[in-house]
C-alpha positions in Angstrom: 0.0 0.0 0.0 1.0 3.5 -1.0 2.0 5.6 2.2 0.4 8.5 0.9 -2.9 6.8 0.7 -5.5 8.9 2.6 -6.7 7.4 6.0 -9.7 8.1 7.6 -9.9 9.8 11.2 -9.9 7.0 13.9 -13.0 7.3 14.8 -14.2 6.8 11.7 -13.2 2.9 12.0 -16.1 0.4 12.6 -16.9 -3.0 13.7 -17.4 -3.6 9.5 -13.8 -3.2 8.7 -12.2 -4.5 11.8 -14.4 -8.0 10.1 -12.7 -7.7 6.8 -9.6 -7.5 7.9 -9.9 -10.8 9.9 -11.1 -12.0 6.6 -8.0 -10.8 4.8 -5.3 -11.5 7.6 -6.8 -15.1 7.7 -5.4 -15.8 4.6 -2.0 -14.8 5.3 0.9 -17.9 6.0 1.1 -18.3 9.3 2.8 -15.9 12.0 3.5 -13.2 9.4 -0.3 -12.0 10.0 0.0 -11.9 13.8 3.4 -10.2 14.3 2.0 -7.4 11.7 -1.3 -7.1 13.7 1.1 -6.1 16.5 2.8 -4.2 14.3 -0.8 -2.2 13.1 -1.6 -2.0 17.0 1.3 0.3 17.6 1.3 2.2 14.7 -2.5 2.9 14.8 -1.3 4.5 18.1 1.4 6.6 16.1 -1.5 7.7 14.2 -3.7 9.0 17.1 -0.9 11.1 18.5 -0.1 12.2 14.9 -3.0 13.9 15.3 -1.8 16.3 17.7 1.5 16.9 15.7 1.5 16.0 11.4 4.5 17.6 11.1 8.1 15.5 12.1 11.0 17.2 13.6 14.1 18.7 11.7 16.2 15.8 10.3 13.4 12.8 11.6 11.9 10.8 8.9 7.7 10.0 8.9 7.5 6.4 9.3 5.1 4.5 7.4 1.8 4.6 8.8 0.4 0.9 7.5 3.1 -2.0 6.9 3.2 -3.8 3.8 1.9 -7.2 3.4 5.1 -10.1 4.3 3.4 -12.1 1.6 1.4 -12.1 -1.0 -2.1 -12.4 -0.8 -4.4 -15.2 -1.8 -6.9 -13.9 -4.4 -9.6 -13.8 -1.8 -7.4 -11.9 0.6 -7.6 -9.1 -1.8 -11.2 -9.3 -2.6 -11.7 -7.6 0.7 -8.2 -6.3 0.8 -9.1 -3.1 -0.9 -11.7 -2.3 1.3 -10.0 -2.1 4.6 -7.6 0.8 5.5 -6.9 -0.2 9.2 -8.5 -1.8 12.3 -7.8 -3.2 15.8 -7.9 -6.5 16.6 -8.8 -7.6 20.5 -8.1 -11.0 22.7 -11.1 -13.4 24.1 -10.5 -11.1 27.0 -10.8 -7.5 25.6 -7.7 -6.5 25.5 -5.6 -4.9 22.9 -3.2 -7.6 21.6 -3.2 -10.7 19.4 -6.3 -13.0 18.5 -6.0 -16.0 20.4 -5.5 -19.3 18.0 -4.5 -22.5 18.6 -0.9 -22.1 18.3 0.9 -22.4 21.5 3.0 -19.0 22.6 6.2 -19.1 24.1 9.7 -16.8 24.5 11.0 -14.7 21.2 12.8 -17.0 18.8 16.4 -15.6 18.3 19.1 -16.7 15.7 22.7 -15.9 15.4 22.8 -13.3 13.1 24.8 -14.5 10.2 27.5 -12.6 8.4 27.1 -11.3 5.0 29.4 -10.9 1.8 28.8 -9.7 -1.6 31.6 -11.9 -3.1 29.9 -14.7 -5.1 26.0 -13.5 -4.9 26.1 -14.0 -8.9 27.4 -17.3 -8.9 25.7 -18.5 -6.2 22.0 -16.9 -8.0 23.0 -18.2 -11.1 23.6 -22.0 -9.7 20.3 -21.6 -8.2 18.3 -20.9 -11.4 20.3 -24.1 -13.3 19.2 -26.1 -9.9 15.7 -24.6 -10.5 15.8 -25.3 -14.8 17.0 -28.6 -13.6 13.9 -29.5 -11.2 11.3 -31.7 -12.0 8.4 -29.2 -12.3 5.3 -30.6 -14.3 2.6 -28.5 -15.4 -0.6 -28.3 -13.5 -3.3 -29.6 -16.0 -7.1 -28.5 -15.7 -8.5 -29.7 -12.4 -5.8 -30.2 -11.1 -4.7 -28.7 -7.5 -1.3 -26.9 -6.2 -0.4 -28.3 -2.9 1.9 -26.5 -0.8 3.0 -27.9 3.1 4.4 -25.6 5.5 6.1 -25.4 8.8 6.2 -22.1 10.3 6.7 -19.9 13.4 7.2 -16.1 14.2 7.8 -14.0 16.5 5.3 -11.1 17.3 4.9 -7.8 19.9 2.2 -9.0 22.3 0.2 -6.4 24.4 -2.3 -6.6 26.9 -3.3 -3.5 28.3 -0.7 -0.8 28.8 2.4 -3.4 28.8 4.0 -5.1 25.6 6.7 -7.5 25.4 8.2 -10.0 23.0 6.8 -13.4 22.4 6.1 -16.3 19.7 3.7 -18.8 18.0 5.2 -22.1 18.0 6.2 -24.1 15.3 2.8 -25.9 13.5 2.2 -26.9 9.9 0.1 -25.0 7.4 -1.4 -26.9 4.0 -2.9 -24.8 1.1 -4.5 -26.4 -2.2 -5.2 -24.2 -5.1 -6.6 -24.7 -8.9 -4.3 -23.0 -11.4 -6.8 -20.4 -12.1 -6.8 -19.2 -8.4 -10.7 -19.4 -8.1 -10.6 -22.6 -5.6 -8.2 -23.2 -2.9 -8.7 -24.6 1.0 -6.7 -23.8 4.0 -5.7 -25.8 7.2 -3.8 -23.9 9.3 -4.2 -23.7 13.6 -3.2 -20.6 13.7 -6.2 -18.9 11.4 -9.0 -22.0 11.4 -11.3 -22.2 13.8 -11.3 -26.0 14.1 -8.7 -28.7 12.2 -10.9 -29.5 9.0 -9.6 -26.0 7.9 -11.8 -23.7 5.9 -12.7 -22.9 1.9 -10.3 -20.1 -0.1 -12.8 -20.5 -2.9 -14.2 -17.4 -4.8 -16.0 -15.5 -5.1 -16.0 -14.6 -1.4 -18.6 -13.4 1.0 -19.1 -9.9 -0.6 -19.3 -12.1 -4.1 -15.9 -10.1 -5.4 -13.8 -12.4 -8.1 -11.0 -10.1 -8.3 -8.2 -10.6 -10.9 -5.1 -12.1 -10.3 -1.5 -10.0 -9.7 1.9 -10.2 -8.6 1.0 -9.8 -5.0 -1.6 -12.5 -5.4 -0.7 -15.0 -8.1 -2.5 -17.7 -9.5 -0.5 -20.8 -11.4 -2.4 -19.6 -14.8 -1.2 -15.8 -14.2 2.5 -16.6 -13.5 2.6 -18.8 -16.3 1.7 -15.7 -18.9 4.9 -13.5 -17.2 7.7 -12.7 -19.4 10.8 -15.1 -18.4 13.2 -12.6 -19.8 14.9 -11.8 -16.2 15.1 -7.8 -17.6 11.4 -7.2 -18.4 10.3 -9.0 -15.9 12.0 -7.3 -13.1 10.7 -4.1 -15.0 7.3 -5.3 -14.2 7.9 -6.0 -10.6 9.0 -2.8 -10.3 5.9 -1.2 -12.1 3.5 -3.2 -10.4 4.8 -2.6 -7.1 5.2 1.1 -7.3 4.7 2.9 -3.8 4.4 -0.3 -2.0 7.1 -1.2 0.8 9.5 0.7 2.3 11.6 1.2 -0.6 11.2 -0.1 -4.8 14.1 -2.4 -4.3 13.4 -3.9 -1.3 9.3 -4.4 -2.4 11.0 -6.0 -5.5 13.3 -8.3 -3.7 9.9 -9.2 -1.3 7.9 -10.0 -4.3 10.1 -12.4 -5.9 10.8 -14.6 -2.1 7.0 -14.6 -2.0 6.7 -16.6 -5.1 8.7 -18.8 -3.4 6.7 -20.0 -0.7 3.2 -20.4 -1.5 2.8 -20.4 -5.0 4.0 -22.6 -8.0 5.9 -20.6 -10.5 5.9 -22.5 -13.9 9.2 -24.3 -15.5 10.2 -21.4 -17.4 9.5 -18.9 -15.0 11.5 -20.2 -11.8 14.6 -20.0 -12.9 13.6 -16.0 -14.3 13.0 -15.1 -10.9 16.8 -15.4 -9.6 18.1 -14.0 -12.7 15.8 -11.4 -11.9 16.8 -11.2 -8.1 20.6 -11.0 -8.9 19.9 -7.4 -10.8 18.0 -5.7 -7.5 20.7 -3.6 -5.8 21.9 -4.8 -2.1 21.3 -8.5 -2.5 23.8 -10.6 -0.6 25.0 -13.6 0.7 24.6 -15.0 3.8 27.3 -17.5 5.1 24.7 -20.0 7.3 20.8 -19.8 8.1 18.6 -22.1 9.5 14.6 -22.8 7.9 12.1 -23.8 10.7 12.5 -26.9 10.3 16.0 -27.0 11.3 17.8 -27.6 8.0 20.9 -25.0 7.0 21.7 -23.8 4.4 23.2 -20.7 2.3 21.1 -17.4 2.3 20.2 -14.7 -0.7 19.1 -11.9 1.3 18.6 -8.3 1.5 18.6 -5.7 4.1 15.6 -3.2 4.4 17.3 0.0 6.0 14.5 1.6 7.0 13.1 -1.3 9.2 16.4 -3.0 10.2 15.1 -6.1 9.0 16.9 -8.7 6.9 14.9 -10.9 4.4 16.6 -14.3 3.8 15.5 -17.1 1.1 17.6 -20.0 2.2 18.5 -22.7 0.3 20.5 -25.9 0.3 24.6 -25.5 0.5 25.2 -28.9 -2.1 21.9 -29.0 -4.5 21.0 -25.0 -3.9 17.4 -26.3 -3.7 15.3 -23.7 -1.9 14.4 -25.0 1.6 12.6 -22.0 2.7 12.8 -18.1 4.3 13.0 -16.1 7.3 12.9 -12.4 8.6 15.5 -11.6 11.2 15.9 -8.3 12.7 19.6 -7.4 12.5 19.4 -3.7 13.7 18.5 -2.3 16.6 15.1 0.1 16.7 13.9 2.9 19.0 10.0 2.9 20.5 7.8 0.3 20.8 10.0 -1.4 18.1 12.8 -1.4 20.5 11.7 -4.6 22.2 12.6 -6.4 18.7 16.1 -6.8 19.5 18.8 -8.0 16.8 18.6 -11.4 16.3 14.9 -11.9 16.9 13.5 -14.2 14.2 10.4 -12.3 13.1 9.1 -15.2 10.5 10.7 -18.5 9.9 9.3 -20.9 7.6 10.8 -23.9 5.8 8.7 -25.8 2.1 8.2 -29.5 3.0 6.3 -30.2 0.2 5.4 -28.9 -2.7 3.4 -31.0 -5.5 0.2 -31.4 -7.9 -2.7 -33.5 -7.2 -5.9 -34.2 -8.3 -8.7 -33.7 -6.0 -9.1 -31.1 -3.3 -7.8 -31.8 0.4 -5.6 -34.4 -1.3 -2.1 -34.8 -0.3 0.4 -36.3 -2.3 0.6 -39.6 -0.2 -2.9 -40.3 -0.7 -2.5 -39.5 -4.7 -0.7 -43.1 -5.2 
């Protein structure tokens, strides 16, 4: 979102928009959506006392109001995406803080922040996207479903009343089908169901919206019509992405590792995307991290100064196979942001499976 889209007066916010964004933040992988409702919490305050003084003192920067998305939406995410400016989410118990879910909570997870180097970030991108040409990676035919399996934590500002601190979600698994035209999916995730048989991702939605599918919310049939020249391509990003983030490379950089995690970028495409990746400024290598399910591996990553978090998409250090992503906070911040220290892991997340079946709810096991 645009930080210099209008906002309405706080007490202009109603029940109706606080419900549609529980609608879209549902859809969200797991953790990144509670961690930014935190996130919204706090700057929502930011807003009200912005209210006494708009204008910033000499020298200070105006942070941005409403974060970005961590990931791309599902297409019916952004059905009711557009509709919702801000809101406040409550506990069972009234207070300001995260929804309760049936994740368990527990101390901040921390990581060893890993040291970074520039030498060999070609290479290493351009090995990837032969690994990636070189992957078995079948076309998903007409009723057919993208099944993607997850295992994910995150770390998140939790307040109750007038006192925040530092806390996490533990580690749970999160399954997602989707058609290749983006118009039926299903989600079971603990974290966002209310109960284990999950729920329906199928459009249109409640409000009857079919939206169109982007770059921010791709569907198999839409990423397969992108240009796999790695220069256009990253011309698109760039164009579609305009205003969004904290900065155009770093929203670039984020909307490339988002296609890596939930979605199913064709053949020809994959290996596009790194190509692409290698040409944003600031990309680097990172000597060792660790996906949530353990497993290490080498880092691409890239540092978003204004937040003083580090995005990482790790992969495997002998078949440079991507294993999964993570944000860690490697700066230290001032405010309410202050209790994420360096070397909190924000969002960690690690691919466990990632295939095409034939039936809805199916998982690959039970395809034969």
């Amino acid at each position: 979102m645009n930080a210099n889209t209008p906002r309405p007066h706080p007490a202009e916010w109603d029940e109706s928009a606080t419900e549609l964004l529980s609608h879209t933040a549902r859809d969200l992988p797991s953790g990144r959506h509670e961690f930014h409702k935190e996130r919204l919490m706090a700057q929502i305050h930011d807003m009200r006392q912005d209210e006494q003084n708009t204008t910033p003192a000499p020298g200070q920067k105006r942070r941005l109001r409403l974060p970005r998305p961590a990931i791309a939406l599902p297409l019916t995410a952004v059905a009711v995406a557009a509709a919702v400016v801000a809101g406040v989410w409550q506990s069972s118990s009234g207070a300001g803080g995260v929804r309760d879910s049936g994740v368990a909570t527990g101390p901040a997870l921390t990581t060893r922040i890993g040291a970074t180097t520039t030498k060999g970030m070609p290479q290493l991108l351009d090995r990837i996207s032969l690994a990636a040409a070189d992957t078995s990676h079948p076309d998903v035919k007409p009723g057919q479903f993208i099944y993607v399996e997850s295992k994910s934590a995150d770390s998140f500002v939790k307040t109750v009343g007038d006192k925040s601190s530092l806390a996490s979600h533990a580690l749970h698994t999160r399954q997602v089908w989707e058609s290749a035209d983006g118009t039926e999916g299903w989600l079971i995730d603990p974290s966002v169901n209310d109960g284990p048989e999950g729920e329906t991702l199928s459009l249109p939605d409640e409000q009857g919206n079919t939206p169109e599918a982007t770059l921010n919310a791709p569907s198999y049939d839409y990423l397969a019509a992108l240009t796999t020249d790695p220069d256009k391509l990253l011309a698109k990003i760039y164009k579609e992405t305009e205003g969004m983030g904290n900065t155009p490379d770093q929203q670039a950089f984020t909307t490339i590792g988002d296609l890596l995690g939930e979605s199913y970028p064709p053949a020809e495409l994959y290996p596009a995307l790194f190509k692409a990746a290698a040409k944003i400024p600031g990309v680097v290598v990172v000597d060792d991290a660790v996906d949530a399910a353990g497993r290490h591996g080498i880092a691409v990553a890239r540092l978003d100064e204004t937040s003083g978090q580090r995005e990482e998409w790790i992969f495997d250090r002998k078949t440079d196979v991507f294993l999964g992503q993570r944000t860690v906070q490697v700066r230290k911040n001032t405010g309410t942001d202050a209790l994420i220290t360096p070397g909190t892991v924000l969002y960690t997340s690690a691919i466990m499976q990632r295939a095409i079946v034939d039936e809805m709810k199916q998982t690959p096991s039970q395809a034969g």
